[in-house]
ZAMAR-771184 format. One record per residue (C-alpha): residue number from 1; residue in one letter; x, y, z. Coordinates in Angstrom, 2 decimals, padded with zeros to 5 digits. Each point is the difference from the previous one (the first is absolute). Layout:
BEGIN
node k NUM | r a | u X | v Y | w Z
...
//
This chain:
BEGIN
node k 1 | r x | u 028.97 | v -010.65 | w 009.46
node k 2 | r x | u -000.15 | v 003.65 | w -000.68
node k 3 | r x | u 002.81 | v 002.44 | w -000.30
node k 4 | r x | u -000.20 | v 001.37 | w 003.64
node k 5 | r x | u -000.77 | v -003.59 | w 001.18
node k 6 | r x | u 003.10 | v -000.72 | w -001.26
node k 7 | r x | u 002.17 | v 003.23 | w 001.27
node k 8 | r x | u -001.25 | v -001.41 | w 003.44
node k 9 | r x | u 000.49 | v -004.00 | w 000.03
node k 10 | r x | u 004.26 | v 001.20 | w -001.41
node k 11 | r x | u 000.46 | v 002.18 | w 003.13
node k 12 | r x | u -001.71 | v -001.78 | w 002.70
node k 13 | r x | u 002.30 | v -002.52 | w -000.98
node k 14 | r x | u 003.35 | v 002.17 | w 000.06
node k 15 | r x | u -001.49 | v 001.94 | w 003.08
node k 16 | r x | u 000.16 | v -003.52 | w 001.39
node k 17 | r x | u 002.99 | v -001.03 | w -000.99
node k 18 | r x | u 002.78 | v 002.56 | w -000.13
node k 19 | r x | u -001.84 | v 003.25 | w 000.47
node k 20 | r x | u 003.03 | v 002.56 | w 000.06
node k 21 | r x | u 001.72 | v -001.85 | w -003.11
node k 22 | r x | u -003.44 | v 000.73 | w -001.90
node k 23 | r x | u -000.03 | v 003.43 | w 000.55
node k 24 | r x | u 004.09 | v 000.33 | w -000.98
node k 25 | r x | u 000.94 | v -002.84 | w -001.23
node k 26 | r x | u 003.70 | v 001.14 | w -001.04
node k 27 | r x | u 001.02 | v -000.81 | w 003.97
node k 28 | r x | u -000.85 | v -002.44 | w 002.35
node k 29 | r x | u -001.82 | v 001.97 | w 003.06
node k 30 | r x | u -001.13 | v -002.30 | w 003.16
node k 31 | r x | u 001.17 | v 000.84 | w 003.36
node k 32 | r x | u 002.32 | v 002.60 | w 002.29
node k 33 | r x | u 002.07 | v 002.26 | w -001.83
node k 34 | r x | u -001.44 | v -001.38 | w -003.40
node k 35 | r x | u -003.25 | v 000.78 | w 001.01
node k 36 | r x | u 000.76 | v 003.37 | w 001.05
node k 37 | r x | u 001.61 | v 000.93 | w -003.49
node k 38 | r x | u -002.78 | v -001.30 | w -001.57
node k 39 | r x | u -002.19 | v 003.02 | w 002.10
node k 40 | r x | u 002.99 | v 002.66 | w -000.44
node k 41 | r x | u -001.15 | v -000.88 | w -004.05
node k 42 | r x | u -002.90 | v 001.64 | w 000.41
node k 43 | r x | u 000.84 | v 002.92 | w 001.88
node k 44 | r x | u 002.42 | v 001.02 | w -002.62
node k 45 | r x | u -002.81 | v -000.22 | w -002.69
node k 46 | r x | u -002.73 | v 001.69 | w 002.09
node k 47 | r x | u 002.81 | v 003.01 | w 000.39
node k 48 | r x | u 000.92 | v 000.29 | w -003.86
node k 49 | r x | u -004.18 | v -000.56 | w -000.54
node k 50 | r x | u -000.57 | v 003.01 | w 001.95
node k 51 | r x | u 002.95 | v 002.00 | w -000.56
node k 52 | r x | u -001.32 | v 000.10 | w -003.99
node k 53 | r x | u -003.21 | v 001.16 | w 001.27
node k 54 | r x | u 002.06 | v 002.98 | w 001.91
node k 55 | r x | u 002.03 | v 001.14 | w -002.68
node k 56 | r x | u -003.13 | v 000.68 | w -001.69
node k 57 | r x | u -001.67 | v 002.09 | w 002.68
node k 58 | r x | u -002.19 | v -002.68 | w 001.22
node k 59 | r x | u -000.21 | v -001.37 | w 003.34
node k 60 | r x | u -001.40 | v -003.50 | w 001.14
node k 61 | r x | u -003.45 | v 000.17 | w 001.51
node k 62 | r x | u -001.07 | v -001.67 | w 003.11
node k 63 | r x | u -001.62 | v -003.61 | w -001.06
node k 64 | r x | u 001.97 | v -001.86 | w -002.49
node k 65 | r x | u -000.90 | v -003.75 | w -001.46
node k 66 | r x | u 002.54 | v -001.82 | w -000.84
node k 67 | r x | u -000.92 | v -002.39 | w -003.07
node k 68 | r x | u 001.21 | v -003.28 | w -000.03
node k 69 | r x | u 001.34 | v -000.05 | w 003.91
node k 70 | r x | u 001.42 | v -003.62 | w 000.43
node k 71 | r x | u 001.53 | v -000.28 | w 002.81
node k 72 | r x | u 000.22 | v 003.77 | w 000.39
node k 73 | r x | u 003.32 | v 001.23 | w -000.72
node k 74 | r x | u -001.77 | v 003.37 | w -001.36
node k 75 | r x | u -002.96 | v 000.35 | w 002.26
node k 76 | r x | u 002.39 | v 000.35 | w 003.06
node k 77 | r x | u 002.53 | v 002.39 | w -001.61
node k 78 | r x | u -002.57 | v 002.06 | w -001.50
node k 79 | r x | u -001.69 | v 000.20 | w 003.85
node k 80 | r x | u 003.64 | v 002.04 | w 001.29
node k 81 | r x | u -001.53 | v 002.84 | w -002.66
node k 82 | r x | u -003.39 | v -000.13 | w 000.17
node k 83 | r x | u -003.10 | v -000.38 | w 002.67
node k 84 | r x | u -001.70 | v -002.88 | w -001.52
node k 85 | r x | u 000.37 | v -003.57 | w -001.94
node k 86 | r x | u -002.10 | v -002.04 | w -001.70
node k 87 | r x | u 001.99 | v -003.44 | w -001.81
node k 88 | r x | u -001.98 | v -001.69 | w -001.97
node k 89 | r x | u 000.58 | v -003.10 | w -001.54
node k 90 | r x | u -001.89 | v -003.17 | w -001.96
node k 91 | r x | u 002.54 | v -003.04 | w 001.96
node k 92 | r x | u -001.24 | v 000.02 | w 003.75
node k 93 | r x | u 003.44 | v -002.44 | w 000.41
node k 94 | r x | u 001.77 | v 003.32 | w -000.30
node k 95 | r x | u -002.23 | v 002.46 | w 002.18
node k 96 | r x | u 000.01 | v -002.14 | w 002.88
node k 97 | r x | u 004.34 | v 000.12 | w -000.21
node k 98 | r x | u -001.38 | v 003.96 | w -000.39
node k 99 | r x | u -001.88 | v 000.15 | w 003.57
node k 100 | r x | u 002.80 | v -002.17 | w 001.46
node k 101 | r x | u 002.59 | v 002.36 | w -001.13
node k 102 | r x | u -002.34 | v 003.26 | w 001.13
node k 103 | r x | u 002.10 | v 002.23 | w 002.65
node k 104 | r x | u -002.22 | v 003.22 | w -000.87
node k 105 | r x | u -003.53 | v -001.70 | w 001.98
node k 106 | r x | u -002.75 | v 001.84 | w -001.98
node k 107 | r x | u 001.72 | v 002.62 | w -001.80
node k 108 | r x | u 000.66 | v -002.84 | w -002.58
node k 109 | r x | u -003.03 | v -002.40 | w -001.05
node k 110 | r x | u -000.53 | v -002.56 | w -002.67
node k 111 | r x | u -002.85 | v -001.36 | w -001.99
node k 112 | r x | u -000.29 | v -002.91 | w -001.75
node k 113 | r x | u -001.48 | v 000.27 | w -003.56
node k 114 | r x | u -000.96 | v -002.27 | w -002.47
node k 115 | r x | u -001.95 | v 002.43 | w -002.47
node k 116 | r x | u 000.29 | v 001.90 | w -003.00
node k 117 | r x | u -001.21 | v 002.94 | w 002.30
node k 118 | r x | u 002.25 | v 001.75 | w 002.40
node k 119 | r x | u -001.42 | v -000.03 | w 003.54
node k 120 | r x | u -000.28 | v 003.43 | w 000.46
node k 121 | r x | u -002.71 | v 003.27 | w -000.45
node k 122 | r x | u 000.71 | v 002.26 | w -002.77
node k 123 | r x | u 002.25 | v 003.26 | w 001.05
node k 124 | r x | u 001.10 | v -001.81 | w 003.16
node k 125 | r x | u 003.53 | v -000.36 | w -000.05
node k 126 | r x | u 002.79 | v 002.51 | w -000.47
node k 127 | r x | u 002.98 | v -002.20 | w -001.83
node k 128 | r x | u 000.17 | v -003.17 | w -001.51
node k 129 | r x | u 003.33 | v -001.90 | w -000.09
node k 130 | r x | u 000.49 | v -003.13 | w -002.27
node k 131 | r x | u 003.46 | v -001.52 | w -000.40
node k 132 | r x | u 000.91 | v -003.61 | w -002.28
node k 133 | r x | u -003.54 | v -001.02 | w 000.34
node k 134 | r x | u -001.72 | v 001.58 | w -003.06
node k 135 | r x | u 002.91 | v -002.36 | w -002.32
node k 136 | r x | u -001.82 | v -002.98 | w 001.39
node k 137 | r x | u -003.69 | v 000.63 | w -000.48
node k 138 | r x | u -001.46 | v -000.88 | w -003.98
node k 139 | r x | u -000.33 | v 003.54 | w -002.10
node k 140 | r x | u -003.85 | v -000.28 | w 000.48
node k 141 | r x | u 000.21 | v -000.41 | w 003.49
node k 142 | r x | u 002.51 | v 002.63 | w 000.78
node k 143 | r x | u -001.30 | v 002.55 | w -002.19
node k 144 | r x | u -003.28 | v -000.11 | w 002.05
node k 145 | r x | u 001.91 | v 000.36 | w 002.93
node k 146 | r x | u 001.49 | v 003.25 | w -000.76
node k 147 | r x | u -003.56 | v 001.26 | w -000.81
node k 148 | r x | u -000.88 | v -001.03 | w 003.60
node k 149 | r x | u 003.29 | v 001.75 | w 001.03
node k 150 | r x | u -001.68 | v 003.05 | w -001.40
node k 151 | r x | u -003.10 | v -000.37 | w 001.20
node k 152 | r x | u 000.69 | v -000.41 | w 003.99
node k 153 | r x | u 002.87 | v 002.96 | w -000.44
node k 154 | r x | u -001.67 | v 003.43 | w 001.07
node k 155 | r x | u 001.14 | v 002.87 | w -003.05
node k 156 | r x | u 002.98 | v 001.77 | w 001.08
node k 157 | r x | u 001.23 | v -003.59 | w 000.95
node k 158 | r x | u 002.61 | v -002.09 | w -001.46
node k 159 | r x | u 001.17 | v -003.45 | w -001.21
node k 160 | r x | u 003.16 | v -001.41 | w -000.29
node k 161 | r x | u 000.44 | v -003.19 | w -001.68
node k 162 | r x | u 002.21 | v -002.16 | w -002.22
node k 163 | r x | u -001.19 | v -001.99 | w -002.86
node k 164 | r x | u 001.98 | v -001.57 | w -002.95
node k 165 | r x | u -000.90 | v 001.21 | w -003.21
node k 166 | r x | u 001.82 | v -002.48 | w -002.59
node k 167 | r x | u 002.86 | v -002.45 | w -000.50
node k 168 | r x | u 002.09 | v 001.11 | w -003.00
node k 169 | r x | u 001.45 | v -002.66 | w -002.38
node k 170 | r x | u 002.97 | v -001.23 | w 000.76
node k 171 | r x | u 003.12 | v 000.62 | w -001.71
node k 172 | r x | u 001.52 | v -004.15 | w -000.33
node k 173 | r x | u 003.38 | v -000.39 | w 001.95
node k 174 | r x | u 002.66 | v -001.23 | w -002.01
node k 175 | r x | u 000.13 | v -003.77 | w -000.31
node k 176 | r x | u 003.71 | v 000.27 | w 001.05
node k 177 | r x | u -000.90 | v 001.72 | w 003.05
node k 178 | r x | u -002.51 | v -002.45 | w 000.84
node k 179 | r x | u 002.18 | v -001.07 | w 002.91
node k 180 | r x | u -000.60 | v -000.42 | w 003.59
node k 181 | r x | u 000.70 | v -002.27 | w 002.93
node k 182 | r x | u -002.71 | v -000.92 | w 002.22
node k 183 | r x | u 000.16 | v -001.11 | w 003.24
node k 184 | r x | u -002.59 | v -000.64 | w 002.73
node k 185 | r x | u 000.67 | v 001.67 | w 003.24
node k 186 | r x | u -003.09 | v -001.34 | w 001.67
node k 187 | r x | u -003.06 | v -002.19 | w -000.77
node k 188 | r x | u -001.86 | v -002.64 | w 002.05
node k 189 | r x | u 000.60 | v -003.22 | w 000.05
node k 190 | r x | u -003.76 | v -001.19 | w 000.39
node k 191 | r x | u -003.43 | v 001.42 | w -001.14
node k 192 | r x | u -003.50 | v -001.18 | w 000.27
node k 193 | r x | u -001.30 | v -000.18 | w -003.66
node k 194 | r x | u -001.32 | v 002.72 | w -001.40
node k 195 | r x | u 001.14 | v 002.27 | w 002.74
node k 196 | r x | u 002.10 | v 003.01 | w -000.41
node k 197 | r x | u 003.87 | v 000.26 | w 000.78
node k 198 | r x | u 002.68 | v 002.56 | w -000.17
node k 199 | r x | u 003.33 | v -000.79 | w -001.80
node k 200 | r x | u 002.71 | v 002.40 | w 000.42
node k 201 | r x | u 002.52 | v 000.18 | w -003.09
node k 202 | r x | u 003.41 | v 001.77 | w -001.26
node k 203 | r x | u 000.08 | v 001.41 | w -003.39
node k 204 | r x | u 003.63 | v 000.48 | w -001.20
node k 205 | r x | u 000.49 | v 001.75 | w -003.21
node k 206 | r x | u 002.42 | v -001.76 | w -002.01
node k 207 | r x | u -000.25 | v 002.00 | w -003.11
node k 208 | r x | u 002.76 | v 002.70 | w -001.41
node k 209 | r x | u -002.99 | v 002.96 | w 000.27
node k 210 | r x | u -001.88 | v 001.14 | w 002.47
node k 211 | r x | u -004.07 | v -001.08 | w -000.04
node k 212 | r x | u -002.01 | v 002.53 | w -000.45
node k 213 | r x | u -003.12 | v 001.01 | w 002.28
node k 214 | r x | u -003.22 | v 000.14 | w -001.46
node k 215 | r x | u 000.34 | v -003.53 | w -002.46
node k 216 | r x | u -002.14 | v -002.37 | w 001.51
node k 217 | r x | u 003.14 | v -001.91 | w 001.98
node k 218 | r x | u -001.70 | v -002.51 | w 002.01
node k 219 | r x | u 001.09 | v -002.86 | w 002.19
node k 220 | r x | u -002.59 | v -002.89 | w -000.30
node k 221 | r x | u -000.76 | v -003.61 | w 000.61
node k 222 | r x | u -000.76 | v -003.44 | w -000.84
node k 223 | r x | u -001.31 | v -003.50 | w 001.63
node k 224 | r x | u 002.23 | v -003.17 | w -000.95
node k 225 | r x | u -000.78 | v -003.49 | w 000.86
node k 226 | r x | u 002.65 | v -002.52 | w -000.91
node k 227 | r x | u 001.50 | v 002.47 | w -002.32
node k 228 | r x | u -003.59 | v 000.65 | w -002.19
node k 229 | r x | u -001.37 | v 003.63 | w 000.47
node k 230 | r x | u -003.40 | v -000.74 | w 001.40
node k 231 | r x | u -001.04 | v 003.40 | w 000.91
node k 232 | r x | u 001.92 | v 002.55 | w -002.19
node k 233 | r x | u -000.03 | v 004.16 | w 000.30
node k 234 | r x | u -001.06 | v 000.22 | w 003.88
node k 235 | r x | u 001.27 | v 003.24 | w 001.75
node k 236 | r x | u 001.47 | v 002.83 | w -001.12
node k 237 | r x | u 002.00 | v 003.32 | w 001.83
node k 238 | r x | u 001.70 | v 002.40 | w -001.77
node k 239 | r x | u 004.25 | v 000.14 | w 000.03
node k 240 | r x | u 000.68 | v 003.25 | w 001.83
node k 241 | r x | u 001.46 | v 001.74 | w -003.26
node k 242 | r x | u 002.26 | v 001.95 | w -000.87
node k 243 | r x | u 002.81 | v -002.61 | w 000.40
node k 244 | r x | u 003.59 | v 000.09 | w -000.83
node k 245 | r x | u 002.33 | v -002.67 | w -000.92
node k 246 | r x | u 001.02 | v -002.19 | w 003.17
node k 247 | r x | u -002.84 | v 001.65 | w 002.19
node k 248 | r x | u -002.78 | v -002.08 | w 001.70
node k 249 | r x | u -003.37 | v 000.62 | w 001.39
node k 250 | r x | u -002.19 | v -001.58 | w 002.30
node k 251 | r x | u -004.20 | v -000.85 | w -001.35
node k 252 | r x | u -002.74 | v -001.85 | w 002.22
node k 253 | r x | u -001.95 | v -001.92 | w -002.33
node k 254 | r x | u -003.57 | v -001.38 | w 001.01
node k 255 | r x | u -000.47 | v -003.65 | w -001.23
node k 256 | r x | u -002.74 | v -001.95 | w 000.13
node k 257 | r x | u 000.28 | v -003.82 | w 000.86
node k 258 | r x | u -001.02 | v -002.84 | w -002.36
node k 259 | r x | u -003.91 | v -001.46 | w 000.58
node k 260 | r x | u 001.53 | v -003.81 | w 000.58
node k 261 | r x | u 002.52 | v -000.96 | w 002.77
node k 262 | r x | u 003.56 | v -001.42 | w -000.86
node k 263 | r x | u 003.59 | v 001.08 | w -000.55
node k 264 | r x | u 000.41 | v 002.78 | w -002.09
node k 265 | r x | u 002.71 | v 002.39 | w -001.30
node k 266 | r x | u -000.92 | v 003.86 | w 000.35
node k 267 | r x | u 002.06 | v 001.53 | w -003.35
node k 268 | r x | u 001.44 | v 003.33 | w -000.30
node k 269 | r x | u 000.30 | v 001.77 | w -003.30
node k 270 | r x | u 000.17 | v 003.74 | w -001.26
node k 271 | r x | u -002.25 | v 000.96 | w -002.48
node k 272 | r x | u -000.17 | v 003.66 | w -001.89
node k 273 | r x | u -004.27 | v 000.18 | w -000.72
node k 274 | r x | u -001.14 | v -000.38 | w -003.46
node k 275 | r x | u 003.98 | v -000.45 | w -001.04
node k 276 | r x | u 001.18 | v -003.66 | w 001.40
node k 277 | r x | u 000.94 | v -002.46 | w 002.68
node k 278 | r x | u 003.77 | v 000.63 | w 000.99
node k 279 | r x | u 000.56 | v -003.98 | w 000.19
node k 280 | r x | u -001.30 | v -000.05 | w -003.74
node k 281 | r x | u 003.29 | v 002.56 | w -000.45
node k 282 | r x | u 003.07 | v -001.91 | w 001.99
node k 283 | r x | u -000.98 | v 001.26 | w 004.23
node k 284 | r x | u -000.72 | v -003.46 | w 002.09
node k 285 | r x | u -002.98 | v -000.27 | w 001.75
node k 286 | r x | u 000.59 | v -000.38 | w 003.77
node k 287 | r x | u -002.53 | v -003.13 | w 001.37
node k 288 | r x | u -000.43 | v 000.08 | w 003.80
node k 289 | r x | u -001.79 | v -003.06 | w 001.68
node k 290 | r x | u -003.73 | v -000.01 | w 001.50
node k 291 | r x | u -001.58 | v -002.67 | w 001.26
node k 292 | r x | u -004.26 | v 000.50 | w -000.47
node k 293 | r x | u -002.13 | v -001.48 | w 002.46
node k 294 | r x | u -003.27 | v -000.75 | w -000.57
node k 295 | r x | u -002.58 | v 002.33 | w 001.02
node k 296 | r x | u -001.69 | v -001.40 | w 003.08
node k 297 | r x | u -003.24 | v 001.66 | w 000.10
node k 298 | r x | u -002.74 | v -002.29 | w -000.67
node k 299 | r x | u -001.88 | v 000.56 | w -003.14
node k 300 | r x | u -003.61 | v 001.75 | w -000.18
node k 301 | r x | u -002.95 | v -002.07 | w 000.88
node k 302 | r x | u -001.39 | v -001.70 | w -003.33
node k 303 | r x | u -003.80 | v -000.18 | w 000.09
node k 304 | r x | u -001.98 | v -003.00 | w -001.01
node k 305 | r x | u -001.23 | v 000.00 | w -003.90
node k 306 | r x | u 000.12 | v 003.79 | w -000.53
node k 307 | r x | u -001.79 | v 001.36 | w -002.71
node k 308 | r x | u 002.13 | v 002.54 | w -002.32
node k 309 | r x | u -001.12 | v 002.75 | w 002.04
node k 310 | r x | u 001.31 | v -001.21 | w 002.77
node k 311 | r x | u 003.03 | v -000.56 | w -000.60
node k 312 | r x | u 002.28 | v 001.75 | w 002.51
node k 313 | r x | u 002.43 | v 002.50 | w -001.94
node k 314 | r x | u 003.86 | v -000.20 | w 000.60
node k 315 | r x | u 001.96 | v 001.74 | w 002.19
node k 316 | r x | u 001.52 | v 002.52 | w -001.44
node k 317 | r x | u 003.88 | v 000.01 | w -001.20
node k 318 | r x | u 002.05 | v 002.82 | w 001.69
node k 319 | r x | u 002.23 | v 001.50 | w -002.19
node k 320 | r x | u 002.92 | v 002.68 | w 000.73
node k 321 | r x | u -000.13 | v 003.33 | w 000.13
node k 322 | r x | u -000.86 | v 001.66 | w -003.72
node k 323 | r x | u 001.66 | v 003.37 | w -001.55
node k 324 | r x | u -002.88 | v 002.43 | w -001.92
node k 325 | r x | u 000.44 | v 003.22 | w -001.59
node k 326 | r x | u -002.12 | v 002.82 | w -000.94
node k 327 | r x | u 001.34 | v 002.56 | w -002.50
node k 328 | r x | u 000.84 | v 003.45 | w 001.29
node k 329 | r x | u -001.97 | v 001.41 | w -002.41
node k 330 | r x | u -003.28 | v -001.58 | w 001.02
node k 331 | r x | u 000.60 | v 000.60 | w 003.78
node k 332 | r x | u 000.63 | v 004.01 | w -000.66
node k 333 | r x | u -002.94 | v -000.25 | w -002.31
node k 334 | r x | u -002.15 | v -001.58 | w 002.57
node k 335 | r x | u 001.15 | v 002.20 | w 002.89
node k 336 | r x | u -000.81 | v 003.29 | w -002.17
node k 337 | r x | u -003.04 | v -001.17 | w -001.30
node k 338 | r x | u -000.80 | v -000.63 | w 004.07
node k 339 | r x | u 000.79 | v 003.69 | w 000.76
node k 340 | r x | u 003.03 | v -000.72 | w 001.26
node k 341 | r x | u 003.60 | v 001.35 | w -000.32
node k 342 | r x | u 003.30 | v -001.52 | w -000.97
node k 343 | r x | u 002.21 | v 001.61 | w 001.57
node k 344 | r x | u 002.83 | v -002.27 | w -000.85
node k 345 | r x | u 000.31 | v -002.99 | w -001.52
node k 346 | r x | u 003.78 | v -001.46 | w 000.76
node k 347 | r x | u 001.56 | v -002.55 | w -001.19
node k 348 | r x | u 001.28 | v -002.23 | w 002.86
node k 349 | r x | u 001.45 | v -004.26 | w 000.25
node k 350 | r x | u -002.63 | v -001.39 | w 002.41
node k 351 | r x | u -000.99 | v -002.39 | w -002.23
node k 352 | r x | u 003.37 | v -001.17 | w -000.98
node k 353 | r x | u 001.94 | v 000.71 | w -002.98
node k 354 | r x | u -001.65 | v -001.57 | w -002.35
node k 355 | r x | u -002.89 | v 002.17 | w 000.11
node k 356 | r x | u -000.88 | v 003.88 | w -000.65
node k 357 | r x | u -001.67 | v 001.05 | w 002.97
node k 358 | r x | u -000.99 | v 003.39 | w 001.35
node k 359 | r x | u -000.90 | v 001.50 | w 003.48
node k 360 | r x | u -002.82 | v 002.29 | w -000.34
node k 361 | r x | u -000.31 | v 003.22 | w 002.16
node k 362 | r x | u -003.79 | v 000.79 | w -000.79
node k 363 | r x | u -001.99 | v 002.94 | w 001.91
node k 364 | r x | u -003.74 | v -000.74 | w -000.04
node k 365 | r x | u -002.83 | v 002.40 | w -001.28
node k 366 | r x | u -003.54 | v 000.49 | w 000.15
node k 367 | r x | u -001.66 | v -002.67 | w -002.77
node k 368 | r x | u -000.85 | v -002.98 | w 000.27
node k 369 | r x | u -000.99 | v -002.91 | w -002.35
node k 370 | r x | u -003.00 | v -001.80 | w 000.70
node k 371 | r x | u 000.74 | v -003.82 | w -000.38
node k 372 | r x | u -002.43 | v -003.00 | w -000.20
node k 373 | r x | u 000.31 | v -002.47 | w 002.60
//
């Protein structure tokens, strides 16, 4: 499976699934008033996108594309500012929630790509508009992409983006602060195996000091089956950091289920990345029950005697959403080197605390770099 192959099979799934918690997964979005925050999101960060454009000078032009759509939280608040929008985006799961969710007719479109290539002419479009999408495409795969930003953006037009650049080493937390109480606010009771679920848990810091942000603080999980870890280092979402003594916050952790039915335990533990378990360090690990049923869909056709080269390959395993960086340096490097300029580069917490990550301001100029299919 190649690298975009792989970008799409993770979000058809999620777009599937629970689209809105994929595209913000600190809060559950679904219906009503929910579902109308989840929208209001996006009109906030289309207005402070713009606004940084406008206390440079610039002004938005009249077709933006908006990179990475989903379900279109962007797309729609970037149509109150400007007169066109293309989303575009690799999980068709997620565009059709897009087209459902369309009140702006065909003002606002969206195209389904599965390419290294960006569906568009060169110089066509006047803005480009890419928000926690860039953090979950591999370096070569996103790097390409911002050349094809550059490519389809006319000179004297602009993209705005974010992309992590690093995560710095963390400083380890005191063993003696090592202390939390877990509790889980909401999880299912049943899952298919190997299908996704969403468990809702309550970090409480029991320490004497406050947890820093930016040290790796994640809340993760393992699979027990009569008290033997049979699937161990699962999910992961980060502990909303900083956090004082006695205060709690709330994570939604994606976990996959076990490949075999049966009874199983779901456990709960805190774990600071690279530094250690909390459970290893005195903080109990909170187990919430599952029961796994077996998956009822009936298994591929088997074909009589195959030779080895017809053997049918497996499906392939969907795994959760992935975190990538690319170095500030490199992306202002590229973006010169394209003709472009930076006209900011600011550092900014889309990509959680763990990570350095930057939202880039870029106005784009004449060259271009030819690139080899």
């Amino acid at each position: 499976m190649t690298e975009l192959e792989a970008v799409r099979t993770t979000w058809e799934q999620l777009g599937s699934t629970n689209p809105y918690w994929a595209v913000l997964t600190e809060n559950d979005f679904h219906e009503g008033e929910a579902r109308a925050e989840f929208f209001a999101t996006g009109r906030t960060e289309v207005r402070e996108m713009l606004r940084l454009l406008e206390d440079r000078g610039h002004r938005p032009g009249g077709h933006a594309v908006d990179f990475g759509c989903g379900v279109g939280r962007l797309s729609f608040a970037l149509a109150e500012h400007v007169d066109e929008v293309t989303g575009v985006d690799v999980a068709r799961s997620m565009l059709d929630e897009a087209v459902t969710n369309n009140p702006f007719g065909d003002r606002v479109r969206f195209v389904h790509n599965e390419s290294h290539d960006l569906p568009f002419p060169d110089d066509s479009v006047d803005l480009v508009v890419s928000s926690i999408t860039l953090q979950h495409i591999p370096p070569s795969l996103s790097i390409r992409y911002l050349m094809e930003m550059v490519r389809i953006t006319r000179p004297g037009g602009h993209l705005l983006f974010q992309q992590p650049s690093h995560i710095p080493a963390p400083v380890p937390i005191p063993a003696e602060q090592c202390r939390a109480t877990l509790a889980v606010v909401r999880a299912p009771g049943t899952l298919v195996a190997d299908e996704c679920g969403y468990v809702r848990v309550s970090v409480r810091n029991d320490g004497t000091e406050t947890w820093p942000a930016g040290q790796l603080l994640n809340v993760g999980n393992h699979w027990y089956r009569d008290d033997i870890a049979v699937r161990w280092d699962d999910g992961r979402a980060s502990v909303p950091c900083p956090l004082a003594p006695g205060e709690s916050g709330e994570v939604t952790l994606q976990v996959t289920a076990p490949s075999a039915g049966g009874d199983y335990q779901l456990g709960v533990d805190v774990v600071q990345e690279h530094v250690a378990w909390w459970s290893d360090r005195g903080t109990r690990i909170v187990r919430h029950p599952v029961t796994v049923e077996a998956s009822t869909a009936p298994p591929p056709p088997r074909p009589e005697a195959p030779g080895a080269a017809e053997q049918v390959a497996p499906a392939p395993k969907v795994s959760g959403m992935q975190m990538h960086g690319v170095r500030t340096e490199l992306v202002c490097g590229l973006l010169r080197q394209l003709g472009c300029t930076v006209l900011d580069a600011l550092p900014d917490r889309r990509a959680g605390d763990n990570w350095a990550s930057y939202f880039y301001v870029v106005e784009v100029g004449e060259y271009r770099l030819e690139v080899d299919p």
